[in-house]
Every structure is written in C-alpha cells, then in structure tokens.
N, C-alpha and C positions, 0 to 999 in steps of 0.2 A: 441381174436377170440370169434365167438360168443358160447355161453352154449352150449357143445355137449348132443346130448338125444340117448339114449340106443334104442329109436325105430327104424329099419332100414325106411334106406332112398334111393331110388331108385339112382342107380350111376347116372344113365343119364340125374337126375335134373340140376347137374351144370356142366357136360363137356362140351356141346356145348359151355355154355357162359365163362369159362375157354380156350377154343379151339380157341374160337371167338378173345378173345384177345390176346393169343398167337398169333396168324394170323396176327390183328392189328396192336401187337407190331412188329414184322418180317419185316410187311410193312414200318414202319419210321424208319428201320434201315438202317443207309447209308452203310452199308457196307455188305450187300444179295448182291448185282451186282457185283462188284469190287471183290469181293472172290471167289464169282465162274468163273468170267471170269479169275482171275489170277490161280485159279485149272485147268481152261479150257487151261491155257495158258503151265503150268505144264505138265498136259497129253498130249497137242498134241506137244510137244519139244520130250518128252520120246518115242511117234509114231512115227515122224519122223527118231530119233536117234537109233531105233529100224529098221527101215527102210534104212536107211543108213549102219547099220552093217551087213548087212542080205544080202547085193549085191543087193538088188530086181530092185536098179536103174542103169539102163544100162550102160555099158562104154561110149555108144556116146554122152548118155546125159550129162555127166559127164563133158565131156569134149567141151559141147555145151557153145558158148558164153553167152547164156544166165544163166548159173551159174558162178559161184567162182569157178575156177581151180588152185588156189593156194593153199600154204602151211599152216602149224598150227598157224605157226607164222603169217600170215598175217589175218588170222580166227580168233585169238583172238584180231588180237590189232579190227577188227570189229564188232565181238561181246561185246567186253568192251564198244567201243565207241556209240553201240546202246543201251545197258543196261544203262550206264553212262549219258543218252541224256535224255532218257525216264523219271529217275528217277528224274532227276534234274527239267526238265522242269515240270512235275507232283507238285514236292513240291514248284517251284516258282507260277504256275497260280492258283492252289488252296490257297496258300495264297495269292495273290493279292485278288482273287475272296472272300474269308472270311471276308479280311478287306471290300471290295466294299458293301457287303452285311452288314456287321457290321453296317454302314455309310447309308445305305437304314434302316434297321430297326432302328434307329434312331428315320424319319421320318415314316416310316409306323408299327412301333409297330414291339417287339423284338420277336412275338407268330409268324408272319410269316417267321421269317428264318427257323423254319420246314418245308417250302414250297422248302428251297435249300437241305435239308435232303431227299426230298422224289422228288425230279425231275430227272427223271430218264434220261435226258442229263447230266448231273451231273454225277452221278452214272455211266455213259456208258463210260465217257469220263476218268475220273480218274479208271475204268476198263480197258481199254484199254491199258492206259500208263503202268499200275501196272502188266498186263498180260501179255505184249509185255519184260517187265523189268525181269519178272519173267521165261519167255520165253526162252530171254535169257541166262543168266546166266544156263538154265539147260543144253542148249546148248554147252555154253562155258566150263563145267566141263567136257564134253567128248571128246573134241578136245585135241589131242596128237602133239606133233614135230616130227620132225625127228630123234629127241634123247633118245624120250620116246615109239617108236614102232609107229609111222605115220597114224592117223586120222582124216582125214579130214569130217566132214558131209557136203557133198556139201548140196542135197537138204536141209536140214534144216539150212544151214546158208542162201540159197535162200530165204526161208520162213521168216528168221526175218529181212532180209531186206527189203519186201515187207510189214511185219510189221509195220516197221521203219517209211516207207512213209506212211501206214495207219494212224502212229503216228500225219503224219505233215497235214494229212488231217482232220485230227479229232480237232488238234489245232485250225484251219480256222474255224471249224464249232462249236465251246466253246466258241471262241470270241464274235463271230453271237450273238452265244443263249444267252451268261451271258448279252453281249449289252440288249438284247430285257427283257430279266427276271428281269431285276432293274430297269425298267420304270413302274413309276406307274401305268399308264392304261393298261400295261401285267399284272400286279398285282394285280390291280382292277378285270379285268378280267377274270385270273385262280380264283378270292377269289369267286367270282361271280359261277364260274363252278362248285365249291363244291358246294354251295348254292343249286344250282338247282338239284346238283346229290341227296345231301340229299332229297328233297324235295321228288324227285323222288324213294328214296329208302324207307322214311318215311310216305309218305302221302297213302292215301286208295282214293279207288272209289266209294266204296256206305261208307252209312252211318253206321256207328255203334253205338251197344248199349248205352244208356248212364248206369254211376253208378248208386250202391244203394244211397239212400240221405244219408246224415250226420244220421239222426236219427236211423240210422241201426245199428249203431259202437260204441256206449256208450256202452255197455256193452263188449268191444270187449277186448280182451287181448294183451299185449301190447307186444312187442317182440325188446331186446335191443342189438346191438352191438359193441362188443369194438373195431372192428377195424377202421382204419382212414383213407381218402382218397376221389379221386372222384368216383362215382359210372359208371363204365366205358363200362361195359356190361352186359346185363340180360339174362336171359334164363327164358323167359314169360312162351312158352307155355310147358316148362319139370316142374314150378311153379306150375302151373297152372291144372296140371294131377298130383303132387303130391296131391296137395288141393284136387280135387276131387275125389281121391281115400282115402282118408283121411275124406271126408265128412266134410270140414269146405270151409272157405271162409278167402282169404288172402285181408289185403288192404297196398301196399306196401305206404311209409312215401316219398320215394324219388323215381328219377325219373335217368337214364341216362345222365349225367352234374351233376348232384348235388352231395354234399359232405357230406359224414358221416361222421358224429363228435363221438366220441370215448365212449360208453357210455350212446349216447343217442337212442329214438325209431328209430326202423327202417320199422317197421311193424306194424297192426293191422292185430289179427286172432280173427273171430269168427265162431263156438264155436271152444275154446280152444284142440290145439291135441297136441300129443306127437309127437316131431322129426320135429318139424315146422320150430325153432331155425336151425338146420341143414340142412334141405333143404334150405333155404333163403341161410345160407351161400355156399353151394354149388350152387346155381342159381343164382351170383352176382358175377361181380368181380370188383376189384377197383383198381384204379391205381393214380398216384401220379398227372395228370394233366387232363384236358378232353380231350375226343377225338371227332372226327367228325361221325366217323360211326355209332353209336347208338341218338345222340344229334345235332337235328336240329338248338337248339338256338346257339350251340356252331358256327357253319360253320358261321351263323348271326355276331355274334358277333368281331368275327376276321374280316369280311368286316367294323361293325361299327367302329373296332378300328383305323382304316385307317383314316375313316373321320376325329374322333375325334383327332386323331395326326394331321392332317393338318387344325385344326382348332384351333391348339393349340398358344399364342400368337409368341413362336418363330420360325415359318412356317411360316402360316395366308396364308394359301392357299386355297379359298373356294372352286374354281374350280375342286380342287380334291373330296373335300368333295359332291359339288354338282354331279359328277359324280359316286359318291357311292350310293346317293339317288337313281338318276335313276335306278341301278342295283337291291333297294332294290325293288324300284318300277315294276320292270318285275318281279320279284319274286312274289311282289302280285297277279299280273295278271296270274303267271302260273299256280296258288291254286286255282282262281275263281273255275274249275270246279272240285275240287280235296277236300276231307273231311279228315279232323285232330281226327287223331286215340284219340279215348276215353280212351283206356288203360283198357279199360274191355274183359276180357279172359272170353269164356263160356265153359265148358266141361257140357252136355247132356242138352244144353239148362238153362242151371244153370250157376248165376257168379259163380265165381272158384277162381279169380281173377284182383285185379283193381288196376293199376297204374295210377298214376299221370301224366297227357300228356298237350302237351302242345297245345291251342286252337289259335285262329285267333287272337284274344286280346291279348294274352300274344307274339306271333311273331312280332304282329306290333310294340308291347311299347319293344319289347326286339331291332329293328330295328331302330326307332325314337326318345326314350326318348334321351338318350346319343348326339346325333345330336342334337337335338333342344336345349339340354341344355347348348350346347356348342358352337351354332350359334347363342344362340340370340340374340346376339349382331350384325351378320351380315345380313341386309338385305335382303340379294342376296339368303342365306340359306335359310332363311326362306318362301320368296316368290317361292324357287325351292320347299320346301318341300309341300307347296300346291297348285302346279301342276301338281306335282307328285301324291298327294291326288286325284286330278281330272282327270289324267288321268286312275288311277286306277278305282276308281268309276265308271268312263263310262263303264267301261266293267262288273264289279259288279252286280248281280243279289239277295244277302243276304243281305235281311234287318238289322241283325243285325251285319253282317261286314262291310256294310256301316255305322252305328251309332260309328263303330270303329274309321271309319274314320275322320268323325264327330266332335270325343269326340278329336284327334289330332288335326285336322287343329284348335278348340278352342283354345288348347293351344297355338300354334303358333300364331295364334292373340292376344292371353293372351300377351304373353313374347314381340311382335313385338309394341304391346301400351307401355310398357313397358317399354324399353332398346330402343328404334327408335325414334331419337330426332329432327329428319328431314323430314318434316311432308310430302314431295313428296315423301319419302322411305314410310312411313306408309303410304299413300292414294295406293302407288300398291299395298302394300301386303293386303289390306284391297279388292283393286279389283279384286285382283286373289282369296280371301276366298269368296268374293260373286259371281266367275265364278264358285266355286268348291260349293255353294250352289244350283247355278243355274241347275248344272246338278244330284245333287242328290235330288232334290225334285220330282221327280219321284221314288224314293223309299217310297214309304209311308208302317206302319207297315203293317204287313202280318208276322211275324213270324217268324221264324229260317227255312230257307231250308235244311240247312247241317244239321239240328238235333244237332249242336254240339256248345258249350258255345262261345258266341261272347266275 
C-alpha cells in the first residue's frame, strides 16, 4: 500500500472511484440476473403457497379445468418432472454454449468471452431455468398425500406449469441468440458498439485546457506505490479538490488501462504536501485486468484483437479483418467533431490536476499499428486500410489529425513496397495512397483546431 500520512484526508476523495468499480465489477458478474430471478422465483412459490393455505382461491376455481385437480401424489411426480427438466436442460445448453464459445474465442481472441459473461440473454435465459427449478422444488416441499393430512397447491402448481412452457420458450429463443452471438460480424459488431459508447462517455465538446509543459515538474516530488495492477478507476475531480485545498498541483504518471508496477512512481506533486500519498490512493483503484468504462484504448483494442486473430497464418481470413477496419474507420468519423479530454482538472481557474489522456495520434496507432503489422503481407489489407484512410479524411477538418493520417497510410506504402512481390498488388495499393493523397491536399497547415496533441 501506498505510505499512509497522519494528515487527514477528505473521505470523499476515493469513494466515488472505489464505488465506481464496485459497480463495474457487479456489472461482469454473471450471476447478478440468474440470483435474483431465482430469489424472485423463491418468493413468489412461498406467495402463491401462502395463498393456497389461506383458501383465498375459490372452490370453483379449484375445480376449474383449467387447473390440476388431482392429488399430492400426482403433484409431485409433476413438480419433480418440471424441476428435473429445468435443471438438466440448463446444465446440458450452457455447456454446449461454453464449449461453442470456447471454439469462437479461439478465433476471435479469448478477452471477448466477457462479452458471454455480460449479455444479458445469457444471463436471462440460465435465470429462468434456475428460477423456475428453484420454484419448484419450493413448491413441491409443501405438497402433502393423503397420508400425511392432504395438500394440494392447485394455483401454484398451475403457476409452474405455465413456468415450464416459459422454460420451452425461452429455449427456442437461446438457440436464436447463441446462433447469432458466435458469428463474427455479431461480434464485430456489439465490439464496435462499446467503441462508440466509450467514445461517447469519454470524449468532450469544446476544447480543453492543455497541460503545464514538462519544465514545470523538475522540481516536483515524486510519489511511489507498492501496490500492483491495472489502474481501473479514478476519482479526478475528488483529486483534484484535494490538491486545491492543499494548495499544490498533482501530475498523475498513469492513466485508466495502465499498469502499476509495484514500487514504482505513480505521481508527480508540486509543491510537496502532506497526505498526498493517501489521497492518490484513496482516488485510484486497480484491478487485476482492464476495463472498458474509464479506457477508451481498451474497447479499441479488443476490436483490434479480432483482426489480428484472423490475420493470423492458421485462419488467414482478411475479410474479417477488413471488416474491423471499416468499424475502426466510423469511429474516426464520429471524433471528427468531438475533442480528446487533456486530463487537466482546474479548481478556481488553477490546474489542480493533470492526467495522462489519450489524443487522436495515440487512437489511431493504438487501432492500426497491430493491423498493418500483421497484414502486410496481405494486399487486400492493406489497400482496405487506405481507404479507409480516405474515407476518413474526407470528412476531417484538423490539420493535424489529417498528418495523422498521413504519417499511417506512409507506412502502409512502406510495408506494401516491401512484402508485395506482385507488382499489379503494389501498382493498386500505390493508387489508392495517391487517391487518399488526392483528397487530403486540401488540408494545407493551419494549426490544430481541437487544441489538442495530434
């Protein structure tokens, strides 16, 4: 942990971001749905059964065809056989489904079977079975014979036979969805859906401050800690109000995705204060892998991993790969009018605080290095990727996120002179980088629009 200091430190620096990932963690847990629907399924057996002892349902309905009018003994062997049905079929299609998904992450990268931990068909479907199972059985312990003083729950053995067939309908519609959720282009596509959510939870509208320069921080005090992990959520602006009640200035070393190493800086304060070491760690928390909610490269990067598995030699499937392009390529386009948070916190018009964020340069290479370096061997890749280049571009208005773009398609022509031993493969990719020239020569310099590091 990091040095505790005897100066108090306001609680409310690090519970949000403590809160935040308790919240997060909650979310990927498969089993929030399935537990409450099986409590749900618990309470309303004990309602019903409560409701059956009480008389409250009429004799005539009792004896309406449309319930069970038989005895204890034919009540259980039908409550056995719907708990019995439930439970079984639950643990055969969930294991089929594991191994199928096993067999899909293979080919698209073993980070997105958290995509079957958090899909809430999943979760609704294996609740169902599990609540209708658990339903049961509370059912069946109150059912008596004829030998043990005669109870029957009509209504609520009505109830879990209507269950039952919920059961076989919910089957019909697992089939559906797992068919559709193990197809790559489903998957391409939800990976693509975080993408943009992040973007949209991460990205600002006007421009913001930039940092102090490097020359601010040489004399800054250095601030180390020993725990280990990725850095998984922050709590900026409770940081950020300690600092300026403190009357110093923080410069955080890591950023949301990054990984504290045990030991080493984690911070930069200047001028030095007491209780700094403790607030940081109470406004940080870490966890053993990354998450998407606070880190934009991360959601990125789980789309690249896609391509780059099917570009791998025992796939060799560019089509998909090409397909992820395009995806990363709309995401370009949906930043054009949107600016990348600087990571500078002001409290009273004073930095307070400045994180590490991440700019247009570091999205695009964290989106295309990995592709290109893993296509360049395929033509196909490479002349998709500077199309994609130029269809961005057209709609691009910064100067220097167009030099971004730029400074990629180079390489692509780099790698495509390269590895391209077919000189009709190399003459297109050469004429689609002088179509993606063609249209960015209308950007001549003018400066940064966004304000913010190309």
């Amino acid at each position: 942990m990091l040095s505790a200091s005897s100066s108090p430190v306001r609680r409310s620096d690090g519970v949000s971001a403590h809160l935040r990932k308790l919240v997060a963690d909650l979310g990927e847990r498969f089993w929030i749905l399935p537990g409450a629907m099986v409590l749900l399924g618990v309470l309303l057996a004990v309602g019903l059964v409560s409701a059956d002892r009480s008389g409250l349902v009429p004799e005539w309905l009792i004896q309406s065809s449309w319930l069970y009018s038989g005895g204890g003994t034919g009540t259980r062997t039908l409550l056995g056989a719907v708990a019995s049905s439930t439970i079984g079929v639950a643990g055969t299609v969930f294991s089929i489904t594991i191994a199928a998904r096993s067999l899909a992450a293979g080919q698209m990268g073993p980070r997105l079977l958290r995509n079957f931990t958090r899909d809430r068909g999943n979760q609704f479907t294996l609740g169902v079975y599990l609540g209708t199972f658990s339903y049961a059985l509370m059912v069946l312990r109150s059912v008596r014979t004829h030998s043990e003083g005669e109870f029957v729950p009509h209504l609520s053995l009505r109830v879990g036979i209507l269950l039952a067939f919920g059961c076989v309908g919910t089957l019909v519609f697992f089939v559906g969805h797992m068919a559709g959720r193990i197809n790559v282009d489903t998957v391409i596509e939800l990976v693509s859906e975080d993408v943009r959510t992040a973007v949209g939870r991460l990205m600002v509208d006007k421009a913001q401050p930039l940092p102090p320069p490097e020359e601010f921080w040489p004399g800054a005090t250095s601030v180390t800690d020993a725990r280990r992990g990725y850095l998984q959520q922050l709590d900026g602006e409770g940081l950020a109000a300690w600092a300026a009640e403190n009357r110093t200035e923080i410069r955080l070393l890591v950023r949301p995705g990054d990984y504290v190493f045990p030991g080493a800086s984690i911070a930069l304060v200047f001028p030095a204060a007491d209780g700094v070491d403790a607030a940081i760690l109470r406004a940080t928390a870490l966890g053993p892998q990354r998450v998407s909610s606070a880190d934009l490269e991360f959601a990125v990067r789980q789309l690249v991993e896609v391509a780059v598995r099917a570009l791998s030699p025992g796939i060799n499937d560019p089509h998909t790969a090409m397909s992820v392009v395009d995806r990363l390529g709309a995401v370009l386009c949906d930043v054009v009018r949107l600016h990348f948070p600087t990571g500078v916190f002001l409290k009273d018009d004073k930095v307070a605080l400045v994180v590490p964020s991440t700019d247009y340069a570091g999205l695009a290479d964290a989106m295309f290095h990995m592709i290109r370096q893993n296509g360049s061997s395929s033509p196909a890749v490479l002349m998709r990727l500077l199309e994609v280049f130029a269809s961005v571009a057209s709609c691009e208005r910064d100067s220097g996120r167009v030099n971004t773009l730029r400074r990629h398609a180079s390489l692509v022509v780099d790698d495509g002179r390269r590895t391209t031993g077919n000189q009709a493969d190399l003459d297109d990719i050469l004429a689609r980088h002088q179509h993606f020239l063609t249209i960015t020569r209308g950007h001549l310099p003018r400066g940064n629009e966004t304000g913010e590091a190309a």
